[in-house]
FIKOLZA-1660 file (N, C-alpha, C; in steps of 0.1 Angstrom, whole numbers, plus 5000, padded with zeros to 4 digits):
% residues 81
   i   px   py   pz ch aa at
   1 5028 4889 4885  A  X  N
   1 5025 4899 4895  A  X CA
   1 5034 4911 4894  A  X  C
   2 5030 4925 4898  A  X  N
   2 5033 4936 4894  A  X CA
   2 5041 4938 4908  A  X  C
   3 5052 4943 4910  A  X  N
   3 5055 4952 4926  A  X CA
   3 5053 4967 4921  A  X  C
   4 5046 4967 4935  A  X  N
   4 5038 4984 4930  A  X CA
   4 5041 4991 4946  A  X  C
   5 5043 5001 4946  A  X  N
   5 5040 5011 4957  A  X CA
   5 5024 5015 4958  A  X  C
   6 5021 5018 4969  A  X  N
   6 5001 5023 4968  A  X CA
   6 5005 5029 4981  A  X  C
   7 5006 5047 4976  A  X  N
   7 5003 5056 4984  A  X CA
   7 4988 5056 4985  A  X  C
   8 4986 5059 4999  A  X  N
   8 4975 5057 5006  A  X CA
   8 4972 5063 5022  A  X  C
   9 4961 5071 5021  A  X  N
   9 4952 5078 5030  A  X CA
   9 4948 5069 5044  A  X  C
  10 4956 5071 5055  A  X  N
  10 4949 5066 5065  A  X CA
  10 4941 5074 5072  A  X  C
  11 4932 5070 5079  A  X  N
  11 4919 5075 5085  A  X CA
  11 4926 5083 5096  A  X  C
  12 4924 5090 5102  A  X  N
  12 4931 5099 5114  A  X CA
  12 4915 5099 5125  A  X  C
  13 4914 5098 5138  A  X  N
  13 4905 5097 5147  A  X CA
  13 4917 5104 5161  A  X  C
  14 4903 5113 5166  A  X  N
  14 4907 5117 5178  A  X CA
  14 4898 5115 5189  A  X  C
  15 4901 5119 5203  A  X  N
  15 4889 5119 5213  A  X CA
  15 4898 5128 5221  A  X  C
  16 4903 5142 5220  A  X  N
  16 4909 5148 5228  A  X CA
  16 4901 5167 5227  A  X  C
  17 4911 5173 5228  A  X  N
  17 4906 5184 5221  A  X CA
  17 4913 5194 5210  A  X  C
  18 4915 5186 5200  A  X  N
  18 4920 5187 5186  A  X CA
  18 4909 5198 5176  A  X  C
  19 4911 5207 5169  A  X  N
  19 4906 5213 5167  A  X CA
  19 4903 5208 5150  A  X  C
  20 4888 5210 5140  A  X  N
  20 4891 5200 5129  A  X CA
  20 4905 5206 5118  A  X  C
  21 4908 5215 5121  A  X  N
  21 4918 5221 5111  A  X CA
  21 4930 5210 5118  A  X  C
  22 4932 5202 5129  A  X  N
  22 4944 5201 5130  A  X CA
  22 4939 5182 5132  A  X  C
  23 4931 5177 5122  A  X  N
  23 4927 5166 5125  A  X CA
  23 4932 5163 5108  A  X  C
  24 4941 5158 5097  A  X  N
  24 4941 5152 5086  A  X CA
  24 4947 5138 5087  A  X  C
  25 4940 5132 5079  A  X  N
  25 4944 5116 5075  A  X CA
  25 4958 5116 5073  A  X  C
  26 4966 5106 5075  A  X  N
  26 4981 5101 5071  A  X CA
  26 4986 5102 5061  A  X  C
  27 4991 5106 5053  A  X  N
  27 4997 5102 5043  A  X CA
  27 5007 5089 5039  A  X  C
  28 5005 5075 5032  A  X  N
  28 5009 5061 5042  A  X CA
  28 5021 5057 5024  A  X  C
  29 5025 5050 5024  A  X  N
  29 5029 5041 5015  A  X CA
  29 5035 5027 5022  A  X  C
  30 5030 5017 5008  A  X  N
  30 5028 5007 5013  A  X CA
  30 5038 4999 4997  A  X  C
  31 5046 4988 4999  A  X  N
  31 5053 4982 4990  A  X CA
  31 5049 4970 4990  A  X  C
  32 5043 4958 4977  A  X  N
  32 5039 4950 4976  A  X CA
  32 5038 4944 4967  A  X  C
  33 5032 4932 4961  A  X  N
  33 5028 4925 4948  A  X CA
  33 5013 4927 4946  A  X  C
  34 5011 4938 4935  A  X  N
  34 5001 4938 4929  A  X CA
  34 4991 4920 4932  A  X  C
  35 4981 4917 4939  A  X  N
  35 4974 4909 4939  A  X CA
  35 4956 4904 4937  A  X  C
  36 4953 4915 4937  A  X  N
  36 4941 4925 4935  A  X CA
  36 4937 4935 4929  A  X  C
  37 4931 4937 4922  A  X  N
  37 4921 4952 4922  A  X CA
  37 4908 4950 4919  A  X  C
  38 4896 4960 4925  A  X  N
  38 4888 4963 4918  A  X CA
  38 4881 4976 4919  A  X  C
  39 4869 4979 4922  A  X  N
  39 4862 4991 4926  A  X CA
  39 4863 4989 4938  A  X  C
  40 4866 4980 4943  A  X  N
  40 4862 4984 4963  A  X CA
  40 4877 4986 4967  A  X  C
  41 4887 4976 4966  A  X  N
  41 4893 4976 4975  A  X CA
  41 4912 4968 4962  A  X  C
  42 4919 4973 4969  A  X  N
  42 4934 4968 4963  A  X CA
  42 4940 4960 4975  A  X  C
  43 4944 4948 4970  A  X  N
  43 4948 4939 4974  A  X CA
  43 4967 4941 4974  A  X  C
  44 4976 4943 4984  A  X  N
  44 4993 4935 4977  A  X CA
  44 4992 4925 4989  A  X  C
  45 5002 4919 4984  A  X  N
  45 5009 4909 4989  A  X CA
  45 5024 4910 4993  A  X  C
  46 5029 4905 5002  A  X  N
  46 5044 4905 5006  A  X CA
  46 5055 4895 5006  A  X  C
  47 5046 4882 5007  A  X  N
  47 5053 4868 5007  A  X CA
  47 5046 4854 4998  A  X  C
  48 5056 4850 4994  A  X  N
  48 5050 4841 4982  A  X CA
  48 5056 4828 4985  A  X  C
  49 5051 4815 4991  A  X  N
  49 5057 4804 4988  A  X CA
  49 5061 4793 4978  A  X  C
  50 5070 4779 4982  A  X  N
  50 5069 4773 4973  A  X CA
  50 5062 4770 4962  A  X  C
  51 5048 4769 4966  A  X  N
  51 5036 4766 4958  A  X CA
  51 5028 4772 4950  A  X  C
  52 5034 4787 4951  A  X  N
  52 5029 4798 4946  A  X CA
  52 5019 4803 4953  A  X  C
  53 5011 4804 4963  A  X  N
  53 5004 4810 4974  A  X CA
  53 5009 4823 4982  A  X  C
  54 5001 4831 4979  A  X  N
  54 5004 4846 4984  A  X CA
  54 5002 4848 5000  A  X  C
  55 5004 4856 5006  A  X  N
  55 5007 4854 5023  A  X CA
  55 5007 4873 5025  A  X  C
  56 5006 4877 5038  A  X  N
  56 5008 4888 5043  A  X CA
  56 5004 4898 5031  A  X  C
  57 4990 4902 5035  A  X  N
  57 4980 4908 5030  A  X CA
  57 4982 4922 5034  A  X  C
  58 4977 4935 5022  A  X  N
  58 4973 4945 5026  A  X CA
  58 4959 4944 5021  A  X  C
  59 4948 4951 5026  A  X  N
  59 4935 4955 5021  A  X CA
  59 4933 4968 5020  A  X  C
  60 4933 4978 5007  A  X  N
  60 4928 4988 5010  A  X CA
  60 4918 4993 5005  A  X  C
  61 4907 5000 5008  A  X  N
  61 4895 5007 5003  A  X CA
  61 4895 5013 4993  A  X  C
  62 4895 5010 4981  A  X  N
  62 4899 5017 4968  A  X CA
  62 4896 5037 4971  A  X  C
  63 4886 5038 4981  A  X  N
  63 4883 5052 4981  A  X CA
  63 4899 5059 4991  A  X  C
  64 4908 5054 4995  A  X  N
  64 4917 5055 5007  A  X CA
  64 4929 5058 4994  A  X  C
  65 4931 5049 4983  A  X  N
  65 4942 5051 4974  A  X CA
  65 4944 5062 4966  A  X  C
  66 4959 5068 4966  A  X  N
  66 4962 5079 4959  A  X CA
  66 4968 5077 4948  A  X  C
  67 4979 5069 4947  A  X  N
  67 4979 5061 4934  A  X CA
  67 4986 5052 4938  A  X  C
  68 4989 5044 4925  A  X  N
  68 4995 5030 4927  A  X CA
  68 5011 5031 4915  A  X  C
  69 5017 5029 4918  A  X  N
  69 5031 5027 4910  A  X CA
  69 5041 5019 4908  A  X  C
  70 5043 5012 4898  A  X  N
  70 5049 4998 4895  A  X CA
  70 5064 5005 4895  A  X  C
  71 5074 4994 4902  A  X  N
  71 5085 4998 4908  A  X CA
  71 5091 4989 4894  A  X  C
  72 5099 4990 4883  A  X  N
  72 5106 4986 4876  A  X CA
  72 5120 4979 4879  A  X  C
  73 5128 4988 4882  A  X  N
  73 5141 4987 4887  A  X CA
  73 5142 4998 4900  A  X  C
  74 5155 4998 4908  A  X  N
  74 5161 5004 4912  A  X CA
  74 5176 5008 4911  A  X  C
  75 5180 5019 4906  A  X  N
  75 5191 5023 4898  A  X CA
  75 5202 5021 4910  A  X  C
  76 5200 5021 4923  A  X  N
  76 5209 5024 4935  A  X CA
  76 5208 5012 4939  A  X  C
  77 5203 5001 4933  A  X  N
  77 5207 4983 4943  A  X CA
  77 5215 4981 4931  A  X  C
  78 5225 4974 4931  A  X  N
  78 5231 4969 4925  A  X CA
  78 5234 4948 4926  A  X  C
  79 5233 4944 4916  A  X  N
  79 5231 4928 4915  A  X CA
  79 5234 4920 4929  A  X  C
  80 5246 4926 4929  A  X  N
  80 5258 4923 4939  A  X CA
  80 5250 4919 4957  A  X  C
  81 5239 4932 4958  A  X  N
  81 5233 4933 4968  A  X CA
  81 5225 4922 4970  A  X  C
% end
C-alpha cells in the first residue's frame, strides 16, 4: 500500500443569503493508505490490523480529487521520533 495525500474539493452548501461569488467548495486534504482507485471514487485507509484488514475509510468521488501524492519520507521526523 501506497501513503498518499488526496487533496480534495469539498462540496460547499448554503441556505442563507450568500451571494454565488461568495459560495466555493473547500479546499480539503486528507492523509492515508492508498486502498482503492478507480473511475468513480478513491478509497484510503487509516488503520490496519493484525490480520491485515483495513479500517477507517475515506470515500471520495473521483470527480471531487485534485491530486493524489505519495508521501515517501519526511526529512523533519527523524527515527528517534
Amino acid at each position: 500500500m501506497r501513503l498518499v495525500v488526496v487533496e480534495w474539493l469539498d462540496i460547499y452548501a448554503t441556505c442563507g443569503w450568500e451571494k454565488a461569488d461568495e459560495a466555493e467548495p473547500q479546499r480539503l486534504w486528507s492523509t492515508g493508505y492508498l486502498v482503492h482507485k478507480d473511475k468513480k471514487v478513491v478509497k484510503i485507509a487509516t488503520t490496519k490490523d493484525e490480520k491485515g484488514e483495513w479500517y477507517s475509510f475515506h470515500a471520495f468521488p473521483a470527480g471531487c480529487i485534485v491530486s493524489i501524492t505519495n508521501i515517501t519520507s519526511n526529512p523533519e521526523v527523524t527515527s528517534s521520533e
